[in-house]
C-alpha positions in Angstrom: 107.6 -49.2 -14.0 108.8 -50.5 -17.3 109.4 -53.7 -16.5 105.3 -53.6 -14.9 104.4 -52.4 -18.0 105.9 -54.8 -20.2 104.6 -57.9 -18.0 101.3 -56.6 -18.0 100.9 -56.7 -21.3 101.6 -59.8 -22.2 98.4 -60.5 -19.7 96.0 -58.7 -20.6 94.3 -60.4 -22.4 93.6 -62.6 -18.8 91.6 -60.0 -17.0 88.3 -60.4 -17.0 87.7 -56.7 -16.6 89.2 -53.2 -16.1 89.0 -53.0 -12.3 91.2 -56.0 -12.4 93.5 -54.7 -14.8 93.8 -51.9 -12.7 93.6 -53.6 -9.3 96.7 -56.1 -10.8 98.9 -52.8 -12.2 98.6 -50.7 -9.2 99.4 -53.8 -6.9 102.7 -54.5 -9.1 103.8 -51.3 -9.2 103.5 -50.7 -5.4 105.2 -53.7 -5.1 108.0 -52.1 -7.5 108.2 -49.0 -6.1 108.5 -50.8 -2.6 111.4 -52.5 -3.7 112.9 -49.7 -5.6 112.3 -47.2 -2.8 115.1 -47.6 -0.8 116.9 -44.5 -1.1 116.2 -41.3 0.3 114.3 -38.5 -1.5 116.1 -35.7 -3.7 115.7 -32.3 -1.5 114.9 -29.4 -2.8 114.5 -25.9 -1.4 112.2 -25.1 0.5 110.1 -22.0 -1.1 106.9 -20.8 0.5 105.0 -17.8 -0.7 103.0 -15.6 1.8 99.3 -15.2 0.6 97.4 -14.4 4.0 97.4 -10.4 2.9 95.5 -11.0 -0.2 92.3 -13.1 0.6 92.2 -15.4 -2.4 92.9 -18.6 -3.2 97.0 -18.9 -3.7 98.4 -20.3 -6.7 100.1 -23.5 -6.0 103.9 -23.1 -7.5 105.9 -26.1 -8.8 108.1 -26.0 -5.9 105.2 -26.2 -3.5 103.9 -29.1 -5.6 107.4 -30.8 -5.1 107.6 -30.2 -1.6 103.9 -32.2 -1.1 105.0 -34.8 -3.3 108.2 -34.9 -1.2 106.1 -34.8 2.4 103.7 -37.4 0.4 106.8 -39.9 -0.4 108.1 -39.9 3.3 104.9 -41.5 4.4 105.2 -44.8 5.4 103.7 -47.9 4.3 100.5 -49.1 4.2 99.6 -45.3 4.7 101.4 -44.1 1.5 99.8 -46.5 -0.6 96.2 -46.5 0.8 96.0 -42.6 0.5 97.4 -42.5 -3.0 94.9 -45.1 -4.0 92.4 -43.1 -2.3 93.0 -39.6 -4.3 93.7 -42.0 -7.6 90.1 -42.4 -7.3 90.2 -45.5 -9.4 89.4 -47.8 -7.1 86.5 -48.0 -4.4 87.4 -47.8 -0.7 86.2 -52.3 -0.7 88.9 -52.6 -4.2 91.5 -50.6 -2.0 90.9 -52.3 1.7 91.5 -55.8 -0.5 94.6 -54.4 -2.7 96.0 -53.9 0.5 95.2 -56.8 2.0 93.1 -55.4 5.2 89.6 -54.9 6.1 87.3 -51.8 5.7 88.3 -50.3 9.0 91.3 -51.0 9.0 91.5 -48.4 6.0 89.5 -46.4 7.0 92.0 -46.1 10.7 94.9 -45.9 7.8 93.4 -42.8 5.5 92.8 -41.0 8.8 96.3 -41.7 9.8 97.9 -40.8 6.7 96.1 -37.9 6.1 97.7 -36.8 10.0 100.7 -37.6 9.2 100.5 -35.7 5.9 99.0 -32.6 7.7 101.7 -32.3 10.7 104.4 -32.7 8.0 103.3 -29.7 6.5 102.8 -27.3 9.2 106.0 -28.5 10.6 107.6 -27.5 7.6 106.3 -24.4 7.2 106.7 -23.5 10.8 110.6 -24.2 9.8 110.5 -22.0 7.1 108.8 -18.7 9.0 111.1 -18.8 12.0 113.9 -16.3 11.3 117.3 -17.6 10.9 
């Protein structure tokens, strides 16, 4: 992300706007990440609190956070990169279907997906953490 950083700003002064600033940064540093991403993902333990008793809103812990983020990263690509553009909020869903080099539909068939993928990942996991060992 460094080496983004520091190319981009000896350009910016070549944007016209901020929407291309952005649109030229978040392109380059998927690109970067893509490249970068070749390993597998540190693991961490998998720690699940039990809130169905109390009827509130649970806290979201820093391990839960992690293990999202985790679930999140094992997406694969386009569907990765369209949903975190997505919840970035920076960009609107035209900006994103062009960053990504597909049409309107298309992302539209890829947030759907993602978010699928995203949701089975989760309830598999915790189904794996409340069977008894």
């Amino acid at each position: 992300m460094a080496d983004t950083l520091t190319e981009v700003e000896s350009q910016l002064s070549q944007f016209r706007n901020e929407t291309s600033r952005q649109a030229w940064l978040a392109t380059h540093i998927r690109q970067r990440c893509l490249e970068n991403n070749k390993a597998a993902p540190p693991t961490a333990p998998r720690l699940l609190r039990d809130d169905s008793d109390t009827g509130t809103r649970p806290e979201v812990l820093q391990i839960e956070a992690y293990l999202l983020a985790q679930r999140f990263h094992l997406l694969p690509e386009p569907e990765r990169s369209a949903l975190a553009l997505f919840y970035l909020d920076l960009f609107s869903a035209e900006e994103i279907a062009e960053l990504l080099d597909m049409d309107i539909h298309a992302l539209s068939d890829t947030l759907g997906a993602a978010r699928d993928l995203l949701r089975k990942t989760l309830a598999a996991m915790r189904n794996e953490t409340s069977q008894p060992s």
